[in-house]
N, C-alpha and C positions, 0 to 999 in steps of 0.2 A: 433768416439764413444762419447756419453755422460757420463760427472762426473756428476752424481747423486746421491745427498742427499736425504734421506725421514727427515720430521720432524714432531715427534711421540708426542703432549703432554700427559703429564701422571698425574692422581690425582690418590693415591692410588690402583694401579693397579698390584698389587704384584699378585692374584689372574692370571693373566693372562699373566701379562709379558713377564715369561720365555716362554711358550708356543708362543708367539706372536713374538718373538725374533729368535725362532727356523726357523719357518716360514717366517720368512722377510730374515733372514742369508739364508736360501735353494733357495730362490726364487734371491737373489742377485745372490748368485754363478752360478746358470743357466742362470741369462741376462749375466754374465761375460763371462761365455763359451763361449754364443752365439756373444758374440761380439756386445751386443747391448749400456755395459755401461762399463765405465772404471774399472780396478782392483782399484782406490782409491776411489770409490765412496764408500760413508759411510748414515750407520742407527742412527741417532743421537735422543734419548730422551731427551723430557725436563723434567724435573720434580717440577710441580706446588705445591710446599709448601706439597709433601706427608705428612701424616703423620703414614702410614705405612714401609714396607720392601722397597720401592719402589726402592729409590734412592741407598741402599744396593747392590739392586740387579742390576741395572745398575751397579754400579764399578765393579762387581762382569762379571757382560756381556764384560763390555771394559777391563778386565787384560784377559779373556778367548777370546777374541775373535778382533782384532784393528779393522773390520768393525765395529760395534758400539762405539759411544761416548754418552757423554750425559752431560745435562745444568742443572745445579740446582739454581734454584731462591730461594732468601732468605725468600721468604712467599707466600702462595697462592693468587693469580691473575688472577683466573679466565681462565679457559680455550680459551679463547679467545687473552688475553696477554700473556699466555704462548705460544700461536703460533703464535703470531707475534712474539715474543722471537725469536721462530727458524727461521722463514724466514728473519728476517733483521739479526740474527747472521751469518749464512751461504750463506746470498748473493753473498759474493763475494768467495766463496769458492768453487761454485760448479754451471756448466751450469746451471742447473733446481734441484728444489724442490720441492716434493712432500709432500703435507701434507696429515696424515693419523689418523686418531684415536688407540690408543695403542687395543684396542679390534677387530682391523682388521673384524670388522662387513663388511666394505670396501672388494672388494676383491681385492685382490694383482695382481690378473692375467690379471688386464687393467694396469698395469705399464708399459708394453712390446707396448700396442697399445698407452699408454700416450705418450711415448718418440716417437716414431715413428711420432704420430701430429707435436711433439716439433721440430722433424729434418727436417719435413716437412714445418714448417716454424710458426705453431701454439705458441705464446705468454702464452697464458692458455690454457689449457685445463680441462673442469670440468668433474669430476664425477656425472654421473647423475643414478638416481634409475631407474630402467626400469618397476618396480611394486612393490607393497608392499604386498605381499599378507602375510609373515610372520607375517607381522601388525596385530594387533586384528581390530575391525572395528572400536573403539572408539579411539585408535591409529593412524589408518589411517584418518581417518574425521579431527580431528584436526592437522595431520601435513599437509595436504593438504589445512586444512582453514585457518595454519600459513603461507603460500608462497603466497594464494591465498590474504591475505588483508594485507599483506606487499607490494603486488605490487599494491593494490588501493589505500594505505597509501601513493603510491611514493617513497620508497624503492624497486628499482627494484635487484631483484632478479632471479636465473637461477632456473625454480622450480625443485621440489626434490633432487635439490644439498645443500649437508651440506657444508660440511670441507676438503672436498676429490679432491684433484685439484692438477695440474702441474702449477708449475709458473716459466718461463724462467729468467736467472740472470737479462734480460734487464727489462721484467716486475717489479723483485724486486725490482732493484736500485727505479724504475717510483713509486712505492710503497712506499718505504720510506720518500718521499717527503711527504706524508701524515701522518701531526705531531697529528692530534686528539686523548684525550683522549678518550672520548667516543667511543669505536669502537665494528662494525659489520663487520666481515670482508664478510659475505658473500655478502653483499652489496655494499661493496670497491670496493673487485677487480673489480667487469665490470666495474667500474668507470674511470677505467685504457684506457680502449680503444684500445690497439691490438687487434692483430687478436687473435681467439681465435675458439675453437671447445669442442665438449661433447664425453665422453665415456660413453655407457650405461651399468648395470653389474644388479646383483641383490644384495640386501645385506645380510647377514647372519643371524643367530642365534646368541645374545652375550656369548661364551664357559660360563665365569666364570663372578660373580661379579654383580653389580649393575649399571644399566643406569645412567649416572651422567647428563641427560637432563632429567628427569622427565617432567609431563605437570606445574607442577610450573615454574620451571628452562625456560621448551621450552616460557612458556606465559610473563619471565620478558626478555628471548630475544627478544620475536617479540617486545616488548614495547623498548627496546634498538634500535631496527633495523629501528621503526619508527620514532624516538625523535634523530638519529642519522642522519640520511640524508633525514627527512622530515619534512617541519613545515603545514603539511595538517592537523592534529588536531587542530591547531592552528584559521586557515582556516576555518576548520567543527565550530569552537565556536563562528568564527563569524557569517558563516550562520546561525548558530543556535539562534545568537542573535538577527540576522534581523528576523527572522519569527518568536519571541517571541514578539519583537518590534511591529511586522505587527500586530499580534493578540493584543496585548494593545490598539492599536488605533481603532481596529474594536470593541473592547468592551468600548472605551470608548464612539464613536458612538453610539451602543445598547443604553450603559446606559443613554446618553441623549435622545434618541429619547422615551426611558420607562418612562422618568421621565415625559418628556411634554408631555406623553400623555396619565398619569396617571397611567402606569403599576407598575412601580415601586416598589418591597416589599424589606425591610430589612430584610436582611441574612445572618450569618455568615458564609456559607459551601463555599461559592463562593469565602468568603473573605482568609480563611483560605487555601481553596487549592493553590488558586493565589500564595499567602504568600510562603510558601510550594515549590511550583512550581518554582519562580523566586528566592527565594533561595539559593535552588539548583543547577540550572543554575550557579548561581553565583560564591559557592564554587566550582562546577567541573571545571568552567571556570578558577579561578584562583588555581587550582590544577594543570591543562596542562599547565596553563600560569609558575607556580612554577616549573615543572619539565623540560622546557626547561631552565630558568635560574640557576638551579640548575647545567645544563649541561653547562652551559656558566662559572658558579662558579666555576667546576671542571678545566675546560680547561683554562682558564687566571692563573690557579696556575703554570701551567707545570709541573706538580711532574713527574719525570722516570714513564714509564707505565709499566718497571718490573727494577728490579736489581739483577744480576749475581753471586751467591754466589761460583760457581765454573763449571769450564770446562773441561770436561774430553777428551784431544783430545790427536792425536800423539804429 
């Protein structure tokens, strides 16, 4: 049988918690029955700097219940560092872990097919959406053009996998090894290299609460996801520069062959767009050039990418 952890990050999610708690706890105790995961496998929250009931209501889960524990970090870290939180904390504590988002939009009922990949010899296994139809179509359009130009960026990605994934203890320890601050995890793990397979499922309605990915939130991840393990923007400014280049020299061409042969008028619209135009170029160019050194700035500091303000376990 498999010890199995789930690792649940939480921001403010009092709203749904205890409902999602209920659910995870029912759903353990049937893979236990059935023999597919161990009685000490545990439901472990993190809680990313709530500033709600959140973390209440976890202590409140762990004295009513030992399957739950839960991680409190001393300040918000961004959903992303709170779940690397859980998986390097419970690495070595447990075969595999599964990450899941506290609003179980995810369904639960591929955890039974997850772990059976994993015994099977699968490293990861992704959750994968089978369709979006609960999407509205401006929903759907931009999460499928977020997967879609993260893998032309060079970020390659599993498409319409978020956050929902098995990771075996051996994946993790392979995981850890990966000290960057800057991180996408959706983009890591294939980085990893085992073997590895997809569940397909559909995802839910959110019960209660607020989307904490909005299309703000979703457009400065794919921006992290590119400037994290791709320097193709970088790339794009230079071609962009060669063919601004190219066009200089064709018009510098023009302008002499108009001059000698009398065409030539003074103008200022031509002068002023050029102006304008190369510009532009210029600050955008060192705008990408500024946001990867920015990330170079961040990562030469090494600051902890979270810290543990308490651990709720046996």
């Amino acid at each position: 049988m498999t010890k199995l952890y789930l690792a649940i990050p939480c921001y403010n999610e009092e709203e749904v918690l205890r409902d999602s708690a209920q659910k995870l706890s029912d759903k353990f105790s049937k893979m236990m029955l059935e023999g597919k995961i161990t009685d000490d496998s545990k439901i472990v929250f993190i809680d990313d700097g709530s500033k709600d009931k959140t973390w209440s209501i976890i202590s409140d889960l762990h004295k009513e219940n030992p399957v739950f524990q839960g991680i409190k970090l001393t300040r918000n870290r961004g959903h992303q560092n709170a779940l690397l939180c859980g998986l390097i904390t419970l690495k070595d504590k447990a075969d595999a872990v599964i990450s899941i988002d506290a609003d179980l939009q995810d369904d639960i009922n591929t955890f039974d097919e997850m772990v059976e990949k994993y015994e099977n010899g699968c490293d990861v296994v992704y959750g994968v959406r089978s369709k979006r139809e609960t999407d509205t179509f401006f929903k759907r359009f931009t999460a499928e053009a977020f997967y879609k130009i993260l893998n032309k960026m060079g970020a390659k990605v599993i498409f319409n996998h978020a956050d929902f994934r098995l990771m075996s203890k051996r994946a993790l320890n392979a995981f850890a090894e990966y000290k960057e601050t800057n991180i996408f995890l959706r983009g890591m793990v294939p980085l990893i290299g085992y073997k590895s397979d997809i569940v397909t499922y559909e995802r839910f309605e959110r019960l209660a609460g607020e989307s904490k990915y909005p299309l703000k939130k979703m457009l400065a991840l794919a921006w992290e996801g590119i400037t994290s393990l791709s320097i193709q923007p970088i790339r794009m400014i230079t071609g962009l520069g060669a063919v601004v280049f190219a066009a200089s020299i064709i018009m510098i061409i023009y302008s002499l062959i108009s001059y000698f042969m009398g065409f030539a008028v003074s103008g200022w619209a031509s002068i002023l767009c050029s102006i304008w135009a190369i510009g532009g170029l210029q600050i955008l160019a060192i705008g990408v050039i500024g946001e990867y050194i920015g990330k170079i700035y961040l990562e030469v500091k090494r600051r902890p990418r979270f810290i543990i303000e308490e651990f709720l376990e046996d």
